[in-house]
C-alpha positions as CSV (number, residue, x, y, z in Angstrom):
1,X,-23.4,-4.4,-61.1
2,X,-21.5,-4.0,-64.3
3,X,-23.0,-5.5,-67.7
4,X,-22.0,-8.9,-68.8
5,X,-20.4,-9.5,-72.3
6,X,-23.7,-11.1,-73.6
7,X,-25.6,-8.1,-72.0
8,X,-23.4,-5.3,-74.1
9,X,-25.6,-2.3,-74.8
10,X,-27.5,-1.7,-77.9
11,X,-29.1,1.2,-80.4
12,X,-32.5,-0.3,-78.7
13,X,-31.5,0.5,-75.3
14,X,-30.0,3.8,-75.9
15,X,-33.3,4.6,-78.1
16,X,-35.3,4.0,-74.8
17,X,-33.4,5.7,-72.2
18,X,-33.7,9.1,-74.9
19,X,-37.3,8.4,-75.4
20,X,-37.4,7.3,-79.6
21,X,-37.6,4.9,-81.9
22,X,-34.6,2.9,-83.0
23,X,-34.6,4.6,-86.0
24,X,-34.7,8.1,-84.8
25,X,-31.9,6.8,-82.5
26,X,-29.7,5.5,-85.2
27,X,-30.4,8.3,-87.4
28,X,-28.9,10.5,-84.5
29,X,-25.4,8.8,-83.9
30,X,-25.1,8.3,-87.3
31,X,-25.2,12.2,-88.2
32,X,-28.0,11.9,-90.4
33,X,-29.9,15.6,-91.4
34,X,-33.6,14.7,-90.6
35,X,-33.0,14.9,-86.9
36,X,-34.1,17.6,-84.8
37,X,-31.4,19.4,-82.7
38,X,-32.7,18.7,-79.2
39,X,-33.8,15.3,-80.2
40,X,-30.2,14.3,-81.6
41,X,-28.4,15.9,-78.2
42,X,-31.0,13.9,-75.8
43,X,-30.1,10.7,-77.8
44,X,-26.0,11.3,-77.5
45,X,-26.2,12.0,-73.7
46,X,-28.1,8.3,-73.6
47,X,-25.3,7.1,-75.8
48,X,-23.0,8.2,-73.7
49,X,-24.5,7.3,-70.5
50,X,-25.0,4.1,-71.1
51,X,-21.1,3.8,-72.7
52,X,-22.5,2.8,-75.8
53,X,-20.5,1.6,-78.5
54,X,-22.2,1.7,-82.2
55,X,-21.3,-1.4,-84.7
56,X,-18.6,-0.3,-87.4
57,X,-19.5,-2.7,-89.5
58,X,-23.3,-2.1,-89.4
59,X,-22.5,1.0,-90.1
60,X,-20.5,0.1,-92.8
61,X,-23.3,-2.3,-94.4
62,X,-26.0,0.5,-94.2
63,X,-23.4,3.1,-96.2
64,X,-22.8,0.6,-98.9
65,X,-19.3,0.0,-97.7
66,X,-17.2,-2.8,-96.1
67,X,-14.6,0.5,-94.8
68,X,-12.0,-2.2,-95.9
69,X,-9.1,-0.7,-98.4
70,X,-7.4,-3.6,-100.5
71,X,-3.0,-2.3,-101.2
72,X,-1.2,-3.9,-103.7
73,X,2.6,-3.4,-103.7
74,X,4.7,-5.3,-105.5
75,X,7.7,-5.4,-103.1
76,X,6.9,-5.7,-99.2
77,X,10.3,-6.0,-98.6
78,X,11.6,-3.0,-100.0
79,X,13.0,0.2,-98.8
80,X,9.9,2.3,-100.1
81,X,6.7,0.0,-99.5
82,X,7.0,-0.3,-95.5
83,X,6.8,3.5,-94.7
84,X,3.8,4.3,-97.5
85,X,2.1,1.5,-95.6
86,X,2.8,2.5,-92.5
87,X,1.2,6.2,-93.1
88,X,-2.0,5.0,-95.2
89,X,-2.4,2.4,-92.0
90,X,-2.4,5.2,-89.4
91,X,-4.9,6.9,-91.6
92,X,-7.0,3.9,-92.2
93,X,-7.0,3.6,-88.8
94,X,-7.7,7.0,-87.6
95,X,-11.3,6.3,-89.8
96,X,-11.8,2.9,-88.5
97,X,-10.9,1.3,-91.7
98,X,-8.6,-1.8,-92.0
99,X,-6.2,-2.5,-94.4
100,X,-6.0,-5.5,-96.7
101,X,-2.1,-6.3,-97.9
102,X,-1.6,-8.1,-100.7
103,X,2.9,-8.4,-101.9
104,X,2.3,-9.8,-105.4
105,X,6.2,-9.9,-105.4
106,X,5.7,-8.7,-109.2
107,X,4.0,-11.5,-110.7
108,X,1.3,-11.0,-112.8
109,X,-0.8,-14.1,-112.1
110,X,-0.2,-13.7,-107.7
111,X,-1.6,-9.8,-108.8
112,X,-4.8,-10.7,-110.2
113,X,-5.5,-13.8,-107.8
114,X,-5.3,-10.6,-105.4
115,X,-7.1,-8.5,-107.2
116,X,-10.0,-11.1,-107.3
117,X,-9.8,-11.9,-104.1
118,X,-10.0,-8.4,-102.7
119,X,-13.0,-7.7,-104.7
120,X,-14.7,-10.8,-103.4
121,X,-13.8,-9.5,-100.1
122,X,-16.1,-6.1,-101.2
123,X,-13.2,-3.7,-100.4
124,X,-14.2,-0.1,-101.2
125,X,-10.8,0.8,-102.6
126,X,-7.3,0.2,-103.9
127,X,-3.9,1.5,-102.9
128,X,-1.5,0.7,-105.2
129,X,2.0,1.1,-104.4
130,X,4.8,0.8,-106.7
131,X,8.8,0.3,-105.6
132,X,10.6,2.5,-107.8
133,X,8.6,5.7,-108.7
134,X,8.3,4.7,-112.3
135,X,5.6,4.2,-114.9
136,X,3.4,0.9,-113.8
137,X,0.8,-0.3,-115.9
138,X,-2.7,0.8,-114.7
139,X,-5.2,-1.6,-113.1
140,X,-8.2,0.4,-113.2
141,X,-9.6,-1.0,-116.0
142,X,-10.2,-4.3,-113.9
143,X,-11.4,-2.8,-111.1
144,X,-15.3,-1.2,-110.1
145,X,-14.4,0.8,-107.3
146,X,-12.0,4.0,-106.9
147,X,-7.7,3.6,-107.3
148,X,-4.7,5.8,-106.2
149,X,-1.4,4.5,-107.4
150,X,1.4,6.1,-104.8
151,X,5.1,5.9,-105.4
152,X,4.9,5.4,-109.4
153,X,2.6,7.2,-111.9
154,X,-0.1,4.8,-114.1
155,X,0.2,4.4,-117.7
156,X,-3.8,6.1,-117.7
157,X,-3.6,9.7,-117.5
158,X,-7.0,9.8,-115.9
159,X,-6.1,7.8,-112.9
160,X,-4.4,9.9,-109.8
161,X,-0.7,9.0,-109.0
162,X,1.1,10.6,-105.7
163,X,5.0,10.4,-106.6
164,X,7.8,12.0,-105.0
165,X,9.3,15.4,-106.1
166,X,12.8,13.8,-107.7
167,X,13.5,16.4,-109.6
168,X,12.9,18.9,-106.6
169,X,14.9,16.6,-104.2
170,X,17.9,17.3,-106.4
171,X,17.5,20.9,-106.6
172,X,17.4,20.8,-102.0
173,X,20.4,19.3,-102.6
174,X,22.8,20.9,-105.0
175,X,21.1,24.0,-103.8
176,X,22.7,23.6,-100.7
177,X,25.4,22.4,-101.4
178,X,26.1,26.0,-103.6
179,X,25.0,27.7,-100.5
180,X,27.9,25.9,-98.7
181,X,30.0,27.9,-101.7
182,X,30.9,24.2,-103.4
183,X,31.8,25.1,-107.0
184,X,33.1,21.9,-108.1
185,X,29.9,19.5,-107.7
186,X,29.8,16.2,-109.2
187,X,26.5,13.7,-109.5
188,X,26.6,9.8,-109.1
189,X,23.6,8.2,-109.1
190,X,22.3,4.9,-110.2
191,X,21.0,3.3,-113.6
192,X,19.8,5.7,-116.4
193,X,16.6,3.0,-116.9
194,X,15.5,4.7,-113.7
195,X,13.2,7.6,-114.3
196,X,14.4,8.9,-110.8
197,X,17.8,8.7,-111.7
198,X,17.4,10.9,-115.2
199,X,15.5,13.2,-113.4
200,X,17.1,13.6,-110.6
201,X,20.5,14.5,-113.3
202,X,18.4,16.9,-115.5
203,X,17.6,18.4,-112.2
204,X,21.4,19.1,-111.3
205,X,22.8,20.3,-114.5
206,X,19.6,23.0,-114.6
207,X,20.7,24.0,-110.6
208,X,24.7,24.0,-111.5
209,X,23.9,26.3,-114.9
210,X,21.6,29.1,-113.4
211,X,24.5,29.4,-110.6
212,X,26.7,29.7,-113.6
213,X,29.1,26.6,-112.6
214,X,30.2,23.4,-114.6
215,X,29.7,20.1,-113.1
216,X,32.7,18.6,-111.8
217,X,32.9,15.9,-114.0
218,X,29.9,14.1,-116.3
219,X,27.6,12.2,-114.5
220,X,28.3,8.8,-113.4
221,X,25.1,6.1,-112.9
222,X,25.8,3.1,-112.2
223,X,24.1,0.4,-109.6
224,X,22.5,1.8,-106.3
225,X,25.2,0.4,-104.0
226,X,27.9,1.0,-101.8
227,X,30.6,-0.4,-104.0
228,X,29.3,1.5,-107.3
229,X,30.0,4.3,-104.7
230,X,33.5,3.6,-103.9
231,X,34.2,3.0,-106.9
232,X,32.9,5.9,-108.7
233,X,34.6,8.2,-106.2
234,X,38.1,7.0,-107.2
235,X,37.0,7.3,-110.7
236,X,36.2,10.7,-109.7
237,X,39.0,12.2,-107.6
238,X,41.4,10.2,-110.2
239,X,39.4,12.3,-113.2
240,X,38.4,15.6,-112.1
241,X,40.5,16.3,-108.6
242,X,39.1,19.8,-107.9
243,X,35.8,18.2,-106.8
244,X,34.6,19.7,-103.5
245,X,31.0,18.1,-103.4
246,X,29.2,15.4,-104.9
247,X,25.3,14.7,-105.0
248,X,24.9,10.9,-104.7
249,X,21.3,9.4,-106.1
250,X,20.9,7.3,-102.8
251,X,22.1,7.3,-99.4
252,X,24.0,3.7,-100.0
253,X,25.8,5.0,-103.1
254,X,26.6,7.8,-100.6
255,X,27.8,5.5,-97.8
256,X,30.2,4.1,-100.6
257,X,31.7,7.5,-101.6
258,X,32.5,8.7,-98.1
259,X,34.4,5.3,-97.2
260,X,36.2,5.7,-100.5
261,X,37.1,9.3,-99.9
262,X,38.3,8.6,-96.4
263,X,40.3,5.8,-97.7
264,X,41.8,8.4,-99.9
265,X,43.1,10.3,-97.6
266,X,40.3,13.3,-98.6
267,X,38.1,14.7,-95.5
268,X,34.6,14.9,-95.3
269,X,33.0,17.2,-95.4
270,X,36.0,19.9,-95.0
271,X,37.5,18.6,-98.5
272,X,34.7,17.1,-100.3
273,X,30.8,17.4,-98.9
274,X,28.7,14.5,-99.4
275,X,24.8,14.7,-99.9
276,X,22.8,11.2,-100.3
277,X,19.0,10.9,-101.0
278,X,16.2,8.8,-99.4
279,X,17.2,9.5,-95.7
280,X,17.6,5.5,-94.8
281,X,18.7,5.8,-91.1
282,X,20.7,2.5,-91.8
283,X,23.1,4.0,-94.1
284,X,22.3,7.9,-93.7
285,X,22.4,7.9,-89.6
286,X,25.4,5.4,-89.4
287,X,27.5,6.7,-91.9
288,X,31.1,7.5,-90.9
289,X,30.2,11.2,-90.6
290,X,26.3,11.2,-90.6
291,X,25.1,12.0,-94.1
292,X,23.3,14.7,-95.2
293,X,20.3,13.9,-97.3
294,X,16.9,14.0,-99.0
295,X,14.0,12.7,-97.2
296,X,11.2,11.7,-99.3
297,X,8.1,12.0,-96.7
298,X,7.1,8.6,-97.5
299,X,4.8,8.0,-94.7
300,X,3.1,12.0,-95.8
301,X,3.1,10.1,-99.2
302,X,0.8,6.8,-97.4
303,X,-1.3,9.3,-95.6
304,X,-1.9,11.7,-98.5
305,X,-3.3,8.3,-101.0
306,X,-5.8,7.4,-98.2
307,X,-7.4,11.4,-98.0
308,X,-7.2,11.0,-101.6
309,X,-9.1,7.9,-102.4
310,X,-11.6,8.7,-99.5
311,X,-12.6,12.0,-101.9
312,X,-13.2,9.7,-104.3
313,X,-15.3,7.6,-102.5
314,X,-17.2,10.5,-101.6
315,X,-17.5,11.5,-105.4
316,X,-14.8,13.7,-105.9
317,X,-11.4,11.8,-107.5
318,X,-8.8,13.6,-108.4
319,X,-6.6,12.7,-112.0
320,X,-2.7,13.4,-112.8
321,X,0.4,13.1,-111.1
322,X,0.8,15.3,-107.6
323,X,4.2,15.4,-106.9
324,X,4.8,15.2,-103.3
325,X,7.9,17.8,-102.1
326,X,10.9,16.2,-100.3
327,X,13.0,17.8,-97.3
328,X,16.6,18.3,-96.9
329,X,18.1,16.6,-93.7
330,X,21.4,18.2,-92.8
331,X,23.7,16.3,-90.9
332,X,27.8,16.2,-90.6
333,X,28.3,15.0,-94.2
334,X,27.8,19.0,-95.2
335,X,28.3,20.6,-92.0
């Protein structure tokens, strides 16, 4: 007869069926070092006899840690937040860690209600998760236990903050669009407030000069949407007509271009190549052709933060920025 729900298996029964105490028996499934080989092996075949199932949460409790993670993003709803959540979840998970989510929407006084509230809960961590891969203001000061800061870079120098490559995202890009033997490439990209967009622009002119060409035009930011897009590609072809490629700071701007230059009556890719960045399937996969573009590995950037703050649980954090490399997606937009 199977066991009932109220008679689920314990440490005490495994510990009798392998001949030991309870705490020999925990001591075993727990890994710890004081255990003698053949002793540990006899307790893991009772474990597993008797399809036992040891308390995460005890465990938890006895290693001084609730193996709860508290993230903070400021913009749930944004392009960037979803897919760093969804790759420090799956790596949460993997450990049999949950994840607390606190969207303080950018408001000071909803962040430190959070912030309070997490530490009541005991988390053992914080994930903090900006929305434009800028310079945030550092928490750490109000908080006792380890921080990583993904997709923006603190103000403190000695906290760790995981940001995407920009300036190497632009370099995939012009780089191969110089491969495609483009010598006329022109750059629009958003505001020049954003960090990303200034990078991204330094980035260009250094790839354009070691090739020896000119830009094809100066560099146009503007808003990151489709109709700065359109409208900066008639500014373009009406300014600086021998432009056969340009290198759009996001995939919407890029979606923007391409309907302005078929509108125009100039073909894509075979009389102007389009490259976007950020790889958002909505704009990217159903542009009118598919764009080619720069993925920025943001679930890679999610999983990286939670093997980063579990080393500095474990005693070993990390300080700086790490920039995380981006990868080119080529689709008909270039082809």
């Amino acid at each position: 007869m199977g066991r009932r729900r109220s008679d689920a298996v314990t440490l005490g029964d495994v510990a009798r069926l392998a001949g030991v105490s309870i705490a020999t028996a925990s001591k075993a499934i727990n890994d710890r070092g004081e255990v003698a080989t053949g002793t540990r092996a006899r307790v893991l075949r009772a474990a597993a006899e008797l399809s036992f199932q040891p308390n995460v949460l005890a465990q938890g409790l006895v290693a001084g840690r609730t193996r709860a993670i508290g993230l903070l993003t400021d913009e749930l709803d944004g392009r960037f937040a979803i897919p760093i959540l969804l790759g420090a979840e799956n790596a949460l998970s993997d450990q049999e860690m949950s994840v607390l989510l606190c969207d303080t929407r950018g408001d000071a006084i909803r962040r430190n209600h959070y912030i309070r509230t997490l530490l009541a809960r005991q988390v053992d961590g914080f994930i903090v998760v900006g929305d434009d891969n800028d310079v945030r203001a550092s928490l750490t000061a109000d908080l006792p236990v380890p921080a990583v800061y993904v997709y923006c870079r603190s103000t403190n120098p000695a906290d760790l903050s995981l940001v995407s490559d920009d300036e190497g995202g632009a370099r995939l890009a012009v780089e191969h669009l110089v491969a495609l033997r483009r010598k006329h490439i022109a750059h629009i990209t958003g505001p020049q407030s954003y960090r990303a967009a200034r990078d991204r622009a330094t980035a260009v002119a250094a790839v354009l000069a070691t090739h020896g060409l000119a830009p094809a035009g100066q560099v146009l930011h503007g808003e990151w949407s489709q109709r700065w897009g359109r409208h900066a590609a008639r500014l373009l072809v009406a300014t600086a007509p021998e432009t056969d490629a340009i290198f759009c700071g996001n995939d919407q701007i890029a979606s923007g271009v391409v309907q302005a230059l078929t509108a125009l009556g100039r073909r894509v890719p075979d009389d102007i190549a389009v490259v976007g960045y950020d790889n958002w399937e909505i704009f990217a996969a159903d542009c009118a052709p598919p764009l080619t573009t720069v993925d920025l590995n943001l679930e890679q950037l999610g999983t990286n933060a939670v093997a980063h703050l579990f080393a500095a649980l474990d005693g070993a954090s990390s300080s700086g920025v790490v920039r995380q490399p981006c990868r080119l997606v080529v689709r008909e937009s270039t082809a």
